[in-house]
C-alpha positions in Angstrom: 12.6 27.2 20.0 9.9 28.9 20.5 7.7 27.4 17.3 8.7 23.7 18.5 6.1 21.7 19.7 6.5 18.7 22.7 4.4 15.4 23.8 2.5 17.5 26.2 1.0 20.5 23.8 -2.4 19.8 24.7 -2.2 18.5 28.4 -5.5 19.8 28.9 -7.0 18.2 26.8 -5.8 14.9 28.3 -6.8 16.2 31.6 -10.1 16.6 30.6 -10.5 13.0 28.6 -9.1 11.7 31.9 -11.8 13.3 34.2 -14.9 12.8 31.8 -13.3 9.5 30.4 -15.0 10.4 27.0 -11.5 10.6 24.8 -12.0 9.4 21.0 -12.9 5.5 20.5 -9.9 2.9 19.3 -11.4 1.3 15.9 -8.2 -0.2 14.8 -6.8 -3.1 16.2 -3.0 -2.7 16.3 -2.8 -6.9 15.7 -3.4 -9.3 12.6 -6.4 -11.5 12.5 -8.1 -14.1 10.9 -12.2 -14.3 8.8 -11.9 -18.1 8.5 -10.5 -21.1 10.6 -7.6 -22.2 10.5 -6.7 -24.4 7.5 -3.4 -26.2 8.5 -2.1 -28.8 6.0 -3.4 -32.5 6.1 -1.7 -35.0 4.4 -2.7 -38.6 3.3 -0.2 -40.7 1.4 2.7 -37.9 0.8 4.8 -35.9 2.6 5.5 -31.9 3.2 8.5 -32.6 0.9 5.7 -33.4 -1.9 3.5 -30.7 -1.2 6.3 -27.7 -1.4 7.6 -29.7 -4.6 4.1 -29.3 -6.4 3.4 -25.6 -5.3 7.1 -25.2 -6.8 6.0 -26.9 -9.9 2.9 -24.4 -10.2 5.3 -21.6 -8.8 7.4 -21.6 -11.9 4.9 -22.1 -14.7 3.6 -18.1 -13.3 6.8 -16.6 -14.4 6.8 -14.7 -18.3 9.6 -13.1 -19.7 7.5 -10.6 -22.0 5.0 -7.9 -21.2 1.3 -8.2 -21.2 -0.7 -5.1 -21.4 -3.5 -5.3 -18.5 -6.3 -2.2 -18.4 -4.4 -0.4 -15.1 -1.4 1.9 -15.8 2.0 0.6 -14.7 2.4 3.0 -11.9 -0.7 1.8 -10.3 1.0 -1.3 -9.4 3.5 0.6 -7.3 0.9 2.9 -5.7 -0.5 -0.2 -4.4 2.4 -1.1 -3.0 2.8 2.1 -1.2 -0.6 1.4 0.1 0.2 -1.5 1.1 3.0 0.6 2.9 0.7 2.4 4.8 -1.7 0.1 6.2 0.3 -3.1 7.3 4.0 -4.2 8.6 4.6 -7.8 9.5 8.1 -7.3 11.2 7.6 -10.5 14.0 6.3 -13.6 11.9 9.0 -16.3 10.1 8.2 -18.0 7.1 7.7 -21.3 7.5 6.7 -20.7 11.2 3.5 -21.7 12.1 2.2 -18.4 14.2 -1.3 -17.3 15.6 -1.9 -13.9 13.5 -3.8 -12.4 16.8 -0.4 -12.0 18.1 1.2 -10.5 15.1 1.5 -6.6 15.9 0.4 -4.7 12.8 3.5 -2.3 13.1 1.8 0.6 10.8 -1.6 1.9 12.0 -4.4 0.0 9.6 -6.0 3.0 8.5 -6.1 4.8 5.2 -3.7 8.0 6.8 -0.8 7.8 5.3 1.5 7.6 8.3 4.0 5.8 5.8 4.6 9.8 4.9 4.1 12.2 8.1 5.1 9.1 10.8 3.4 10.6 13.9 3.6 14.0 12.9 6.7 17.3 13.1 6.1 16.0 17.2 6.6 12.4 17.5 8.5 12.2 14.4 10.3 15.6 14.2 13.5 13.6 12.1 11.3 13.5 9.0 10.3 17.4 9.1 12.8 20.8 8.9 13.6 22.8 11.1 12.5 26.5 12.0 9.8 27.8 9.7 10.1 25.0 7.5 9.4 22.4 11.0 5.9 21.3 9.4 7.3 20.6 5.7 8.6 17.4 5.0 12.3 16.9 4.2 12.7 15.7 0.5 15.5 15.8 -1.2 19.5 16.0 -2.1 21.8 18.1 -3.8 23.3 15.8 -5.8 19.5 14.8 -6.7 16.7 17.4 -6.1 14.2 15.1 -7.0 15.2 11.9 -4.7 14.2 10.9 -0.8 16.0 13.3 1.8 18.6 10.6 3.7 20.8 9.9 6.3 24.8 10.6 6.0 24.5 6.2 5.5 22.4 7.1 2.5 19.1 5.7 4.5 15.9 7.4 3.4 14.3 9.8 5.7 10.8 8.6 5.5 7.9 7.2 7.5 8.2 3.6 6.3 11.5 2.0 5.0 9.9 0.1 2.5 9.1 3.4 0.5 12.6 3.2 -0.5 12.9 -0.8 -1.7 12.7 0.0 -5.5 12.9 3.4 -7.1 9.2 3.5 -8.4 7.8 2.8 -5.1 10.3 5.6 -3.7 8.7 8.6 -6.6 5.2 7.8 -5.4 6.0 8.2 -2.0 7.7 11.4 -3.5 4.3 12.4 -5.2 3.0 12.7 -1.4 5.9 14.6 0.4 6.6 17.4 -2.5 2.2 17.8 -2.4 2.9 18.3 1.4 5.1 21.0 1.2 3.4 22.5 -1.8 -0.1 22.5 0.0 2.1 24.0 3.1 3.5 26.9 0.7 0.0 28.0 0.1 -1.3 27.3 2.9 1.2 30.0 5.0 0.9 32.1 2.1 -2.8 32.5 2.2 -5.4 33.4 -0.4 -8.1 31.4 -2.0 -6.4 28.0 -2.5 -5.2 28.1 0.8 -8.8 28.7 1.6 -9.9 25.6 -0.4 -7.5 23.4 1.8 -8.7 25.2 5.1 -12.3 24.6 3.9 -11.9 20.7 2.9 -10.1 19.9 5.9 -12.6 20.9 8.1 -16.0 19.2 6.0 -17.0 16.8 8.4 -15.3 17.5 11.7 -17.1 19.1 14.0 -15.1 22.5 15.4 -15.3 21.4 19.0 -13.0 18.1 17.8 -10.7 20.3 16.2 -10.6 22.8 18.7 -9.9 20.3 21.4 -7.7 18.0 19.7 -5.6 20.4 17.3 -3.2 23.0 18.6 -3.1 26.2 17.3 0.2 26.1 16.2 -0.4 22.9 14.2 -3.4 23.9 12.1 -1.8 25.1 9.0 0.2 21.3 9.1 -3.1 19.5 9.9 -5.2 21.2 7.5 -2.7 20.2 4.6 -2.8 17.0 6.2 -6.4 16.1 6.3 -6.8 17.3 2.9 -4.4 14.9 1.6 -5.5 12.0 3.4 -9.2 13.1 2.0 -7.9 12.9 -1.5 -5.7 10.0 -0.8 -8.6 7.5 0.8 -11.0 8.3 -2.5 -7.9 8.0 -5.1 -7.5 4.3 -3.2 -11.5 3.9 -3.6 -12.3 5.4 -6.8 -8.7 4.9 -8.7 -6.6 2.3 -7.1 -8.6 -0.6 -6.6 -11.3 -0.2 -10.0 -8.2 -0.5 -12.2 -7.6 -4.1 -10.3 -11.1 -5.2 -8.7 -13.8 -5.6 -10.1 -16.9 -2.7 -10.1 -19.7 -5.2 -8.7 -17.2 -6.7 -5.6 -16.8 -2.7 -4.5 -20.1 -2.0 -4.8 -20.9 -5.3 -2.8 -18.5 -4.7 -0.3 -19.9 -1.5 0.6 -23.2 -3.1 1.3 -22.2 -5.9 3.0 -20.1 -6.7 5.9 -19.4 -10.2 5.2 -17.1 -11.1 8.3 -19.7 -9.3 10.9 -19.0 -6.1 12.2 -16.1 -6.8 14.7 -14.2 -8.4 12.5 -10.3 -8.2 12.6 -9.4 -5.1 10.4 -6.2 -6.4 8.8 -7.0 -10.1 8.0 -4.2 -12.4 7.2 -6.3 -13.9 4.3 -5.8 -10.0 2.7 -2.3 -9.4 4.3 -1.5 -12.8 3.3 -2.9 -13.9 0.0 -5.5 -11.5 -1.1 -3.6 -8.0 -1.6 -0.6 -9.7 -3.1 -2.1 -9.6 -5.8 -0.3 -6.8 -7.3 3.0 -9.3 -7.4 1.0 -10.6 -10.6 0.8 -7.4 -11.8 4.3 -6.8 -12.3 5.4 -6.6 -15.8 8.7 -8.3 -17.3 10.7 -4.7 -17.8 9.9 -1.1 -17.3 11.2 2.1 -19.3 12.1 5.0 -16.4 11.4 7.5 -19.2 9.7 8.0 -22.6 12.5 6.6 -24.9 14.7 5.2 -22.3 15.3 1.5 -22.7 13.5 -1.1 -20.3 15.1 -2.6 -18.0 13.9 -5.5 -15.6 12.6 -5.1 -12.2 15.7 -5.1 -9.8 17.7 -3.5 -12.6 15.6 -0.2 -10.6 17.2 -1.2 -7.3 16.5 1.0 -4.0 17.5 1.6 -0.6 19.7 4.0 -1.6 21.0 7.7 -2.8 19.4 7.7 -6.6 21.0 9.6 -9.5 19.9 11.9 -11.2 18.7 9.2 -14.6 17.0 7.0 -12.3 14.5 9.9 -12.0 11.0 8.4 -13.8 9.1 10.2 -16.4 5.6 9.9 -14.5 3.6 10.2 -17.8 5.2 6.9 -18.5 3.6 5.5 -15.6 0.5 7.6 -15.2 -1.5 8.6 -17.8 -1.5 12.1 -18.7 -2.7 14.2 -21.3 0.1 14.8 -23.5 2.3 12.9 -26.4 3.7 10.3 -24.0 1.4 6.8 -23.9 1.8 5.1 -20.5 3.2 1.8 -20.1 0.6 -0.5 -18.7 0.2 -3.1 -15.3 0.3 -6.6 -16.4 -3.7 -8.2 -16.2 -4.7 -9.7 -12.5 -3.6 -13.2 -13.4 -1.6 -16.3 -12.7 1.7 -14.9 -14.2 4.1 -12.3 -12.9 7.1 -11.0 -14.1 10.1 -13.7 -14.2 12.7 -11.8 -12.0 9.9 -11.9 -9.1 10.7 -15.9 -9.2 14.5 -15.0 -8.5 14.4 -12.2 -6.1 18.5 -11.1 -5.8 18.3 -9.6 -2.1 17.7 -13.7 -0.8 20.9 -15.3 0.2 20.1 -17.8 2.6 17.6 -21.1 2.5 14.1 -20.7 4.6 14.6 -23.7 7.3 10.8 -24.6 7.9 11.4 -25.9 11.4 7.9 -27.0 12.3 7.8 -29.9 9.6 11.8 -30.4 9.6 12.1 -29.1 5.9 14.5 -27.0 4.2 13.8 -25.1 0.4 16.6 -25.0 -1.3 18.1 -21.5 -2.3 16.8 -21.0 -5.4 12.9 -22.0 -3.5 14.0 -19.5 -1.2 14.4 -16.7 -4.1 10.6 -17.7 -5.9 8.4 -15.2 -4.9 5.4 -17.1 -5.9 6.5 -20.2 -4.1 7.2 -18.0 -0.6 3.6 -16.7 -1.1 2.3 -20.0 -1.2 4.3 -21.4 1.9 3.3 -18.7 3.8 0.2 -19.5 3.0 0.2 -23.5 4.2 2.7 -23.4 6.7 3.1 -20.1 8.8 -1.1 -18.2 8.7 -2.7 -21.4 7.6 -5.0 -19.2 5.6 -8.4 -20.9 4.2 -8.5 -22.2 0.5 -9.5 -20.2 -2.2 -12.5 -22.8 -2.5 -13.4 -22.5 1.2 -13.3 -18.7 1.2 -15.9 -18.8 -2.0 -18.1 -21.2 0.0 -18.3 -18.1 2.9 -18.9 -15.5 0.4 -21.4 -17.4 -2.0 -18.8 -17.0 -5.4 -18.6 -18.9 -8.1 -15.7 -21.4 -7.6 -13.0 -22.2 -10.0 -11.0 -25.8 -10.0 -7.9 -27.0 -8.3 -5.1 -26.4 -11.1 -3.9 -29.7 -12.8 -0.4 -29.4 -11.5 -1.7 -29.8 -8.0 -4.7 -32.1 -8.6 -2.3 -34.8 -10.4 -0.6 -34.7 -6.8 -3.3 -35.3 -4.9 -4.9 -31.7 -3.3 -8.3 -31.1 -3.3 -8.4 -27.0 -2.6 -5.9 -24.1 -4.0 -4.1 -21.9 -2.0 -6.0 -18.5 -1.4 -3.4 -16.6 -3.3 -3.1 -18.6 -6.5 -6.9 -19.5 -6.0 -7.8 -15.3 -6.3 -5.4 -15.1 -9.5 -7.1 -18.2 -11.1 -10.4 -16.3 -10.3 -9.5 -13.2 -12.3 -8.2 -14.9 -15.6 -11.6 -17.1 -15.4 -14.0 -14.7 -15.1 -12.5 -10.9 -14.2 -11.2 -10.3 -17.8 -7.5 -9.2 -15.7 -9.3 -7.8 -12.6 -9.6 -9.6 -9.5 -13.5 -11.1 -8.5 -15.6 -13.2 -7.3 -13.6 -14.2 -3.4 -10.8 -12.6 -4.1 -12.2 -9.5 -5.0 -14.8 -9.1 -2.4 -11.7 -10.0 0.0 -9.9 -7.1 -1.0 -13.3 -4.4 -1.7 -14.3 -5.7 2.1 -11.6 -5.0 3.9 -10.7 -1.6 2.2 -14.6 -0.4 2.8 -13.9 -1.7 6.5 -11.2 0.2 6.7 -13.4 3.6 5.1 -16.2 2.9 7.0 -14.6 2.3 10.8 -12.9 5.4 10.5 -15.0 8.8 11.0 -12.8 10.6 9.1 -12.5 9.5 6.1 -14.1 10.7 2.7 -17.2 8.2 2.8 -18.2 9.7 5.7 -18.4 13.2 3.6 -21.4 12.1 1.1 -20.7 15.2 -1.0 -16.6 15.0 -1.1 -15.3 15.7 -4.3 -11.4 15.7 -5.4 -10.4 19.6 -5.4 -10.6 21.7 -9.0 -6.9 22.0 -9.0 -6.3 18.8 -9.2 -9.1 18.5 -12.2 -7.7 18.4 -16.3 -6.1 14.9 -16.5 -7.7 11.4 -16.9 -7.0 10.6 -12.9 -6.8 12.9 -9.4 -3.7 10.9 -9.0 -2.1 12.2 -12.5 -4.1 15.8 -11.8 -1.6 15.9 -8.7 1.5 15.3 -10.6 0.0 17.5 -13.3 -0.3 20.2 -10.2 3.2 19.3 -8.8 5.5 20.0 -12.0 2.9 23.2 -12.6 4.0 24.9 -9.1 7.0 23.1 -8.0 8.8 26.5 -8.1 6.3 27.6 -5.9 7.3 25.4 -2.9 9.1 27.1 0.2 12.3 26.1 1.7 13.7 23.3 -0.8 17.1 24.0 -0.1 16.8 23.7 3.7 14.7 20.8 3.5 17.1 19.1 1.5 19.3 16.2 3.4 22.2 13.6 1.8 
């Protein structure tokens, strides 16, 4: 025991914050918010009945049942989900429940710092790290499946967000991060001059006296690793994530303007709710696991449990990599998505809208695209697509014929930020949308000290360097030195 760490490692520390009453600022607020008024629904001449019928009419002219190649690789689609992981969690409001987002607790902390993988750290969270020497690596792994999430004896994934585990893509990028955690730990403890690069990077831009005051010795190696991902993490989301799906000129906008003012809400419910969903129109018709394999649709690569051994992906097939294999590609930022999103299989009961006494029927219930757009109109009441183009000077785009032929004179943000990338993104989203998304991801870099835009001369480390991408260099550097990493077998669990 003597290695194991408790709540109260650096009590004096907290004694001293409490007598000086200088402890670290709170930039994040842990609730949802809103950048626009309210926009509740106003109807003249037709009822809530005919307004959920005619986004159901648009809803299921978005579905395709064939593949588009967009410029973004296919797994970038999933590491935006993670990311999405990582930086929200809605677990209070109802769809179809009309709710004030500044009471909606953002359950995740809305930062770019991957607590979706290390929870509060081997303290707070000691059930997603081993035990003994290996008590700062993360548990990965199963016999049966070396390569799979660590689990309970239920089968349950032993991860910082639950999510991580919905579809078995979304589950190997969240593997990416834990087996580079434990790899960076293996040199780390082993010293020499990588583990000198990761000592060196995670210390650019903290000053020692915050390290020596807020770090305990005994955690150092852990939070040295640590930083250094989250380092290479925030600029992968910067410089990788969001170029292959916004375009160049909203990013660079975004980092020089701050749109909503300066105290506005971190985690907007026009991003949370319309903006960064997005990638659901980025989701292609089927997917091959590996090079060769046959595709298969979406929820043929169910999760949320133990995976076998031939669910294991190919990454090259989903990150491009130098090599023979040719990635598959992310559908274009448009107003389609892949059909089996308009039937989602996990929905078995109807969404009761209680505040206008209406009731979808199940097969409503299933269309992703339609529960997007209701969510929209009648629980966040987000602004229109055409209102939110008004606040940031862009080019607007029309209301759709479907709905215009029933009487509405704006388009839902969602659809509306879709529309915009088909009209004048070339598959990338733009004008609103676009500077949506690029504003509240440079908020989210800029509020925070410690990320890599605070670091004007951060670059991804060398070992990661050979491959078109950082993200496919650290794949590239797993499979080189995955017999490298300490203590597999005991951090293996299920």
């Amino acid at each position: 025991m003597a290695g194991t760490q408790h709540g109260l490692t650096r009590l004096d520390q907290l004694v001293k914050t409490c007598i000086h009453g200088n402890g670290p600022a709170r930039p994040f607020a842990q609730t949802l918010g809103r950048v626009m008024p309210a926009n509740p629904v106003r109807i003249t001449n037709i009822t809530h009945a005919d307004v959920i019928a005619a986004l159901d009419e648009l809803s299921q002219g978005m579905g395709v049942n064939e593949n588009t190649d967009g410029p973004a690789d296919a797994g970038m689609t999933f590491f935006g989900q993670f990311v999405d992981h990582d930086i929200t969690l809605d677990a209070t409001s109802a769809l179809g429940t009309r709710i004030d987002p500044s009471t909606i607790p953002n359950i995740r902390t809305p930062s770019l710092d991957l607590d979706c993988v290390y929870g509060a750290g081997p303290e707070a969270s000691s059930h997603l790290y081993g035990a003994g020497e290996a008590e700062q690596f993360l548990v990965f792994g199963r016999k049966d499946n070396p390569r799979d999430l660590a689990r309970t004896c239920a089968g349950k994934a032993l991860i910082g967000d639950f999510r991580n585990d919905e579809n078995i893509i979304v589950a190997q990028v969240q593997a990416i991060f834990i087996e580079l955690h434990n790899l960076l730990m293996s040199k780390r403890v082993e010293g020499g001059a990588e583990a000198d690069d990761i000592k060196a990077c995670a210390h650019d831009g903290i000053d020692k006296h915050i390290w020596h005051d807020h770090v305990s010795p005994k955690l150092s190696n852990f939070e040295e690793v640590r930083r250094f991902i989250r380092l290479h993490y925030q600029w992968m989301v910067w410089c990788e994530l969001l170029p292959s799906f916004v375009e160049q000129d909203c990013l660079d906008w975004a980092l020089k303007e701050q749109p909503f003012g300066w105290d506005a809400p971190v985690m907007p419910v026009e991003f949370t709710g319309a903006g960064y969903r997005f990638g659901h129109a980025t989701t292609q018709f089927q997917y091959a696991l590996t090079d060769g394999g046959d595709p298969k649709g979406l929820f043929a690569l169910p999760g949320f449990g133990p995976r076998p051994v031939d669910g294991n992906i190919d990454y090259a097939m989903w990150f491009g990599m130098n090599g023979d294999v040719t990635s598959q590609k992310a559908r274009p930022v448009g107003p389609h998505l892949g059909l089996p999103l308009l039937n989602l299989p996990f929905v078995h009961a109807p969404i009761e809208l209680a505040d206008i006494e209406e009731t979808l029927t199940l097969d409503q219930s299933r269309n992703l695209a339609l529960r997007n757009m209701v969510r929209d109109r009648y629980t966040y009441q987000l602004a229109s697509g055409q209102q939110l183009a008004a606040k940031l000077g862009t080019k607007t785009v029309p209301v759709p014929d479907v709905l215009k032929h029933k009487g509405f004179t704006k388009t839902p943000l969602w659809f509306y930020c879709l529309q915009e990338a088909e009209a004048h993104g070339q598959g990338k989203l733009t004008g609103a949308g676009g500077r949506l998304v690029a504003s509240v991801f440079a908020n989210l870099l800029r509020r925070d000290p410690t990320t890599f835009l605070h670091i004007p001369h951060f670059k991804p480390w060398h070992g990661f360097k050979g491959q078109p991408s950082v993200m496919a260099g650290i794949i590239a550097y797993i499979e080189a030195n995955r017999a490298n990493m300490k203590h597999v077998k005991e951090l293996q669990c299920g």
